[in-house]
KOLFISE-728991 format. One record per residue (C-alpha): residue number from 1; chain; z, x, y. Coordinates in steps of 0.05 Angstrom, whole numbers. Example, Ala and Ser with C-alpha at 12.3 -4.5 7.8 and 13.67 -1.06 7.14 Angstrom:
2
ATOM   resi   chain       c3       c1       c2
ATOM      1       A      156      246      -90
ATOM      2       A      143      273      -21
END
This chain:
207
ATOM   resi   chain       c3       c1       c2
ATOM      1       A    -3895    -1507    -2089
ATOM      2       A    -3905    -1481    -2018
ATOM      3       A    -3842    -1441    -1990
ATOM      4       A    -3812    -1480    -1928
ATOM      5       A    -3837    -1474    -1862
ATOM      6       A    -3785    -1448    -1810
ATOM      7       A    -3744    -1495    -1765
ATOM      8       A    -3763    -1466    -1693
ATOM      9       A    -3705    -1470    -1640
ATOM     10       A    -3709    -1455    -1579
ATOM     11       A    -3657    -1471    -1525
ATOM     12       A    -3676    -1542    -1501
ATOM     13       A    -3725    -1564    -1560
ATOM     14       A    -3729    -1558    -1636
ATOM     15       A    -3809    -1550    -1664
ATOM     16       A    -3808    -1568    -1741
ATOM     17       A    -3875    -1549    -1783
ATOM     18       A    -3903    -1592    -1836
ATOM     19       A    -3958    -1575    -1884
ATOM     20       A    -3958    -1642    -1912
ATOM     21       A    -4002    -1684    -1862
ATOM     22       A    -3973    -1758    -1886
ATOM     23       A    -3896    -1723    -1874
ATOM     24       A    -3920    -1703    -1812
ATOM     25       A    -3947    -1779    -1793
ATOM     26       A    -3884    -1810    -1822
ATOM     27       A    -3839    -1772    -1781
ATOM     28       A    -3876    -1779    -1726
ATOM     29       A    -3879    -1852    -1722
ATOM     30       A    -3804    -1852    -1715
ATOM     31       A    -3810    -1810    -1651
ATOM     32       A    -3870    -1855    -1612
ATOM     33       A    -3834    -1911    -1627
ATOM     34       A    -3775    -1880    -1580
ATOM     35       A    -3715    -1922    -1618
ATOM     36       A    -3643    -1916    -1604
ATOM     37       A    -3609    -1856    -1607
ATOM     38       A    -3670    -1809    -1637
ATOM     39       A    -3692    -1742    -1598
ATOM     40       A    -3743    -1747    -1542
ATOM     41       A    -3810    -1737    -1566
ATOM     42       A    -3839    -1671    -1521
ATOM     43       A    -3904    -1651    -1562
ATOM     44       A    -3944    -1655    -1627
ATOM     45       A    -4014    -1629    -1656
ATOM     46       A    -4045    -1593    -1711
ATOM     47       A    -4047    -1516    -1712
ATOM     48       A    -4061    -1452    -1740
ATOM     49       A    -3987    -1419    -1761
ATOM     50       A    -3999    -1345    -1796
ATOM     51       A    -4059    -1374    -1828
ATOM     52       A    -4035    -1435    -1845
ATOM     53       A    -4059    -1495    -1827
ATOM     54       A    -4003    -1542    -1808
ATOM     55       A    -3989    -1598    -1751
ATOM     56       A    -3916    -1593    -1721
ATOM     57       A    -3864    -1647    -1671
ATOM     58       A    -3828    -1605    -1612
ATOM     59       A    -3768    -1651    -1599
ATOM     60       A    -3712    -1643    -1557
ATOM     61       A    -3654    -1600    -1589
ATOM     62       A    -3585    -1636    -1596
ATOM     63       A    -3529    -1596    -1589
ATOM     64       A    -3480    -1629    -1637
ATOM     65       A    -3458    -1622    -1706
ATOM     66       A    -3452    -1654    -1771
ATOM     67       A    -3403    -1721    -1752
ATOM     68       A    -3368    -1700    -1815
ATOM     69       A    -3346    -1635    -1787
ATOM     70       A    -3324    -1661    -1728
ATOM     71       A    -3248    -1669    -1722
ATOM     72       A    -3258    -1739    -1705
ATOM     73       A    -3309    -1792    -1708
ATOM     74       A    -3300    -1855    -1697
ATOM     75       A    -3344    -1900    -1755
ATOM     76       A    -3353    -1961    -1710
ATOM     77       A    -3386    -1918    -1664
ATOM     78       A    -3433    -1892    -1709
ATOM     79       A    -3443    -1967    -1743
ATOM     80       A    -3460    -1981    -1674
ATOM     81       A    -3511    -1936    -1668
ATOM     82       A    -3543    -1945    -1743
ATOM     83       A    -3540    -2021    -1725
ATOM     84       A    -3572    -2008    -1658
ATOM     85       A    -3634    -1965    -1689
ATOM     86       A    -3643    -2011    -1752
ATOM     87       A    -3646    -2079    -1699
ATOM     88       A    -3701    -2041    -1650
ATOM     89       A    -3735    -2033    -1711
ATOM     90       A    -3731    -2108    -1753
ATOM     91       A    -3787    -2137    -1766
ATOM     92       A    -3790    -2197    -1822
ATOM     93       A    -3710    -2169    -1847
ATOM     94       A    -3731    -2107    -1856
ATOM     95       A    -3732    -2037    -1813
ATOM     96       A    -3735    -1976    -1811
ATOM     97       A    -3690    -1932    -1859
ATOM     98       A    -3674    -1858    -1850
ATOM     99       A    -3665    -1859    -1925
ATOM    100       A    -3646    -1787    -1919
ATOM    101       A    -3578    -1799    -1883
ATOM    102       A    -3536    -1742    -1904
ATOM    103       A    -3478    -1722    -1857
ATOM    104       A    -3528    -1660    -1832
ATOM    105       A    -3587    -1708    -1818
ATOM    106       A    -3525    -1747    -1759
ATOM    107       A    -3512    -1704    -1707
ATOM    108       A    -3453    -1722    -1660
ATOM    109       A    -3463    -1698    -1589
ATOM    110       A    -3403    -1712    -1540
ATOM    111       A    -3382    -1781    -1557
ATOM    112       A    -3469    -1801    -1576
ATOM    113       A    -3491    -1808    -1653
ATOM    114       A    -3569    -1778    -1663
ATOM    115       A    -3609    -1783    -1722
ATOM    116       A    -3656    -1725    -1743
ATOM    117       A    -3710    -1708    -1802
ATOM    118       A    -3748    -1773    -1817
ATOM    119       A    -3791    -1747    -1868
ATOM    120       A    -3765    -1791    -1916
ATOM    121       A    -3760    -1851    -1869
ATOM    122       A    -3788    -1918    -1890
ATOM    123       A    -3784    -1986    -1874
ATOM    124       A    -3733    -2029    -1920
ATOM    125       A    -3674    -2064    -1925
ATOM    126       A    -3623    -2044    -1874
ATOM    127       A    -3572    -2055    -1936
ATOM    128       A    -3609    -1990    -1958
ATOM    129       A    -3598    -1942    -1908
ATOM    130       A    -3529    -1970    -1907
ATOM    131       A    -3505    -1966    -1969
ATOM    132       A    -3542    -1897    -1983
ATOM    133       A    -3487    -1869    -1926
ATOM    134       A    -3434    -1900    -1953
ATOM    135       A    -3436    -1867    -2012
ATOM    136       A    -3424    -1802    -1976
ATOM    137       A    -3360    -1826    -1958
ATOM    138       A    -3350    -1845    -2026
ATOM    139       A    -3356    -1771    -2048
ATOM    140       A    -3310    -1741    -1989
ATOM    141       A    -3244    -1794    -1976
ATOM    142       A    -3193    -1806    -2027
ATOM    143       A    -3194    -1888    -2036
ATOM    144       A    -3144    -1907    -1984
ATOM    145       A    -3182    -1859    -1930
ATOM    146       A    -3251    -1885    -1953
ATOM    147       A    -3238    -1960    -1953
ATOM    148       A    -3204    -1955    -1883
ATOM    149       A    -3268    -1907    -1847
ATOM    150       A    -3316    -1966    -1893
ATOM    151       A    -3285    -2023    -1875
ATOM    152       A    -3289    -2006    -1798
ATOM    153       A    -3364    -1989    -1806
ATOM    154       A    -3383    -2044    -1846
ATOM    155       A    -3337    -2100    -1798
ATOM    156       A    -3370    -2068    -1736
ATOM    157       A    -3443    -2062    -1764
ATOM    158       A    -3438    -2136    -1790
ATOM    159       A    -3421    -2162    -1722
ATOM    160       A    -3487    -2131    -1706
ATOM    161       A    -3532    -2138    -1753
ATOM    162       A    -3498    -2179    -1809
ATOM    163       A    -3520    -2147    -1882
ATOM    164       A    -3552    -2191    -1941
ATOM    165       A    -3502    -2203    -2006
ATOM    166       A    -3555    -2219    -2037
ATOM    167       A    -3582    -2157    -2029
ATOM    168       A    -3537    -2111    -2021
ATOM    169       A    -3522    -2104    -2096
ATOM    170       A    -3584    -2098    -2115
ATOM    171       A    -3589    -2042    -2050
ATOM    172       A    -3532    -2009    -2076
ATOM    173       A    -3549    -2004    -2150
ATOM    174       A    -3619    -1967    -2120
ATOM    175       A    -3577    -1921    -2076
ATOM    176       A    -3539    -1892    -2132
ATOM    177       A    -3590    -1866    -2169
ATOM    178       A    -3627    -1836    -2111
ATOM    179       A    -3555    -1809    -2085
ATOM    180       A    -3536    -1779    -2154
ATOM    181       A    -3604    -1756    -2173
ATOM    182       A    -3605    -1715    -2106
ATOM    183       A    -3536    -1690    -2122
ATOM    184       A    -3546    -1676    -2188
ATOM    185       A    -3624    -1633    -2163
ATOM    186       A    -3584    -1593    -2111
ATOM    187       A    -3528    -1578    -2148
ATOM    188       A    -3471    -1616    -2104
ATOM    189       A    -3405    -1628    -2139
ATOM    190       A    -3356    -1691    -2117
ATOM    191       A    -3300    -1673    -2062
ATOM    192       A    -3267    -1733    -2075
ATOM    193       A    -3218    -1756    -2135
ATOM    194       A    -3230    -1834    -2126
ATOM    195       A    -3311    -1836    -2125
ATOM    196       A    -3312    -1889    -2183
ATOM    197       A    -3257    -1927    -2144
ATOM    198       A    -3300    -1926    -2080
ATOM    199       A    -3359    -1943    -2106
ATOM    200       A    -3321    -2010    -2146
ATOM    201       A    -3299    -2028    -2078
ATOM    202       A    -3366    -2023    -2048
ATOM    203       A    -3404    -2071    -2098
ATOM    204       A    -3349    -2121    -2077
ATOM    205       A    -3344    -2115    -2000
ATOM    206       A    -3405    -2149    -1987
ATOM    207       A    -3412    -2221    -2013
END
């Protein structure tokens, strides 16, 4: 497997490398299509890097954090801003999922949610990029903390873009073994004592 390429920053953009051409296309997409809360698009092409040959995306660099580090975030806000992204994106009930929605890939900047790293984005269910971040709440709050910070994303999001029950189990069930696969292949251990209780009350929230 090739090492990574380096992340290069600069003080007003970010230039990522790919040597994978079809990464490079999927992320890219995400970028043209200029949706809701996602970096501005400055420049893209194919190049020579130290003999390499790779294509890269110059975007404009947040300057935020992970939302999880902050010492507050407010989880309508963000369902706000998921909701907003997945709706610019519906087409036929489905849109366009991050997939990859760890607290790093959410950057909060001021009081503005953005989303970074698409190359795992695809288009599904919104009930899959949903539940997928839920379930790293269900890993960090104790059950009282989680269900409160859940229910306020979920009642905000569904007044947006109202979720499936019909699918969301099914969703779910698909979310937790790509969540606890990617756990279990980086080696991340569980912050939280009530993970089998939050993940209960998840499969009955949404009917």
């Amino acid at each position: 497997m090739p090492s990574p390429l380096p992340l290069l920053i600069y003080p007003s953009v970010v230039t990522k490398l790919f040597q994978d051409k079809s990464t490079f296309e999927r992320e890219l997409l995400v970028y043209q299509a200029a949706l809701p809360h996602i970096p501005k698009l400055v420049a893209f092409n194919q190049a020579d890097y130290q003999g390499l040959n790779i294509w890269y995306i110059t975007a404009q660099r947040i300057k935020g954090r992970s939302y999880l580090d902050a010492e507050f975030f407010s989880p309508a806000d963000l369902a706000k801003a998921i909701a907003e992204f997945h709706i610019a994106s519906t087409q036929a009930e489905k849109c366009l999922c991050h997939i990859d929605n760890q607290p790093q890939n959410i950057l909060l900047s001021g009081s503005e949610y953005f989303f970074i790293d698409f190359s795992d984005s695809k288009v599904d269910y919104p009930e899959t990029d949903v539940s997928h971040l839920l379930l790293f709440w269900a890993e960090e709050y104790n059950y009282i903390n989680f269900i409160a910070k859940a229910g306020e994303f979920l009642n905000t999001y569904q007044n947006l873009n109202p979720l499936s029950g019909n699918r969301w189990q099914s969703c779910l069930k698909n979310s937790i073994i790509r969540f606890d696969h990617r756990r279990k292949h980086h080696n991340k251990r569980s912050h939280a004592i009530d993970t089998r209780e939050n993940r209960e009350w998840l499969q009955e929230v949404i009917q």
